[in-house]
C-alpha positions as a Markdown table, in Angstrom:
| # | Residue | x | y | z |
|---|---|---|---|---|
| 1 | Unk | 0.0 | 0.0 | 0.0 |
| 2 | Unk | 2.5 | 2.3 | 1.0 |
| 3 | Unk | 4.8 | 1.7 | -1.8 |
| 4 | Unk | 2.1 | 1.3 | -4.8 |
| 5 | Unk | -1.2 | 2.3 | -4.4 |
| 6 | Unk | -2.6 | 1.2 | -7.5 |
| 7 | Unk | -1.1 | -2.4 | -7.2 |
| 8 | Unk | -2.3 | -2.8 | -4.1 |
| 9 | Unk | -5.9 | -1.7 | -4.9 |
| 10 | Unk | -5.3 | -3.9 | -7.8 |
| 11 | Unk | -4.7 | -6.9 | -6.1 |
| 12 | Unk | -6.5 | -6.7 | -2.9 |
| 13 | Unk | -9.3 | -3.4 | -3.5 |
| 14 | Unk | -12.2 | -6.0 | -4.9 |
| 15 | Unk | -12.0 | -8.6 | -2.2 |
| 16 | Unk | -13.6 | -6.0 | 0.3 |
| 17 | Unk | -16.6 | -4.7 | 0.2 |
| 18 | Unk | -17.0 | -1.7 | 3.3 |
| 19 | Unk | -20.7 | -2.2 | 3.8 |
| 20 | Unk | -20.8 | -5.6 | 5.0 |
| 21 | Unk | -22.8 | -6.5 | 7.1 |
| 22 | Unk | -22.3 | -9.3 | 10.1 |
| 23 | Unk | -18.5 | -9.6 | 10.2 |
| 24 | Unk | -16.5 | -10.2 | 13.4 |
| 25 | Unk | -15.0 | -7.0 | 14.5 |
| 26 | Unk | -11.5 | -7.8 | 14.2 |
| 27 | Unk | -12.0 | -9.0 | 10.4 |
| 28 | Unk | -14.2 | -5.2 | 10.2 |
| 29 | Unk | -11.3 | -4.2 | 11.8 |
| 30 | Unk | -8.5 | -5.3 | 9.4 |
| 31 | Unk | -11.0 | -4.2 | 6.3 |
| 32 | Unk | -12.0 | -0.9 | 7.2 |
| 33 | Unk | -8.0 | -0.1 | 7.9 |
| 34 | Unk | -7.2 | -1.5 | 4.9 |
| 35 | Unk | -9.6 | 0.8 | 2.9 |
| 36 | Unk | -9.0 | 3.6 | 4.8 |
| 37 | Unk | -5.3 | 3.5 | 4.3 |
| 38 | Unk | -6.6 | 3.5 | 0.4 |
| 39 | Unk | -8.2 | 6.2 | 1.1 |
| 40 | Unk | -5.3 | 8.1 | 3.0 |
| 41 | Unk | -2.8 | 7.6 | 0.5 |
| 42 | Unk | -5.0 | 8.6 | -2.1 |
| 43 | Unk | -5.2 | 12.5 | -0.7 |
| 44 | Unk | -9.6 | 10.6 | 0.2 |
| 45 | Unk | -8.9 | 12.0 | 3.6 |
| 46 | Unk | -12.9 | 12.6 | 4.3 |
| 47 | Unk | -13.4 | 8.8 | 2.9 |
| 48 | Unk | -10.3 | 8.1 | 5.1 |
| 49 | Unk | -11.9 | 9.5 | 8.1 |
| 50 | Unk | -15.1 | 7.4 | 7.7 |
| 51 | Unk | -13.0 | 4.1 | 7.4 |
| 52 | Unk | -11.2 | 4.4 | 10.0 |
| 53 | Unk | -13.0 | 5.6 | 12.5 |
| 54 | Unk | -15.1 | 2.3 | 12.2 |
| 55 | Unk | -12.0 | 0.5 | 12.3 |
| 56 | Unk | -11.4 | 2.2 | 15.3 |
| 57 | Unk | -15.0 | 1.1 | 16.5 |
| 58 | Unk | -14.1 | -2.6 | 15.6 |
| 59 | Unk | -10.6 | -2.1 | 17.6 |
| 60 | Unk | -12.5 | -1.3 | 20.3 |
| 61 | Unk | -15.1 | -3.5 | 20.3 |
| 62 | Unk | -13.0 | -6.5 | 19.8 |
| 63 | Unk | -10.2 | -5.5 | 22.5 |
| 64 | Unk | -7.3 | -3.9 | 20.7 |
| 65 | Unk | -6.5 | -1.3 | 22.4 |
| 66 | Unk | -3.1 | -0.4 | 21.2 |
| 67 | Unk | -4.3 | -1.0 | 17.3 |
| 68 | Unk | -7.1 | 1.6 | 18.7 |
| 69 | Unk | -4.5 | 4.3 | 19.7 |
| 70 | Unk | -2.5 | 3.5 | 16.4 |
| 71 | Unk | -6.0 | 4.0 | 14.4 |
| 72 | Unk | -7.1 | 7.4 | 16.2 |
| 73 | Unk | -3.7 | 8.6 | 15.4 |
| 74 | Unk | -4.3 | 7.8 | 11.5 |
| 75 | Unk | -7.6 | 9.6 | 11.8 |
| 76 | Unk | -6.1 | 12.7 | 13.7 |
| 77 | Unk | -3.6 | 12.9 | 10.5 |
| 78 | Unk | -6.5 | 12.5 | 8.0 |
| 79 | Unk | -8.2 | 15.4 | 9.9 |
| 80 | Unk | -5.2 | 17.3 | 9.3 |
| 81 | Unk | -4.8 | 16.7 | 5.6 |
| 82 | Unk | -8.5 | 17.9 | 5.6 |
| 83 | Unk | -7.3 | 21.0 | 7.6 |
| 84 | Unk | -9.9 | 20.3 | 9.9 |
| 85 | Unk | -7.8 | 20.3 | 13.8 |
């Protein structure tokens, strides 16, 4: 992701869809990062934002605290490529 955007949409972009329903929050978790990272490094910060703040949500539901932190961190930089402190 970090090193080729479009290759990594490529390759793993269609195996996720964002509005399922019913998954286990730590496989939420991982897919709402995922897509939200996307969305990051594609200058989508307000897209960004939404994804990851339900990955955040599925951190917290499912116990991962630390990943939590790390995600509200991500979000806080999105806000600020949206110039929105």
């Amino acid at each position: 992701m970090f090193r080729d955007l479009h290759k990594a949409q490529a390759e793993w972009g269609g195996r996720f869809d964002p509005e399922a329903e019913g998954l286990h929050p730590i496989a939420a978790g991982w897919i709402h990062d995922f897509l939200g990272t996307a969305a990051f490094q594609a200058s989508e910060f307000g897209r960004c934002v939404t994804l990851l703040t339900r990955a955040y949500h599925a951190a917290i539901d499912s116990g991962q605290l630390r990943r939590a932190t790390s995600l509200a961190t991500n979000i806080g930089n999105a806000f600020t490529g949206l110039n929105a402190h």
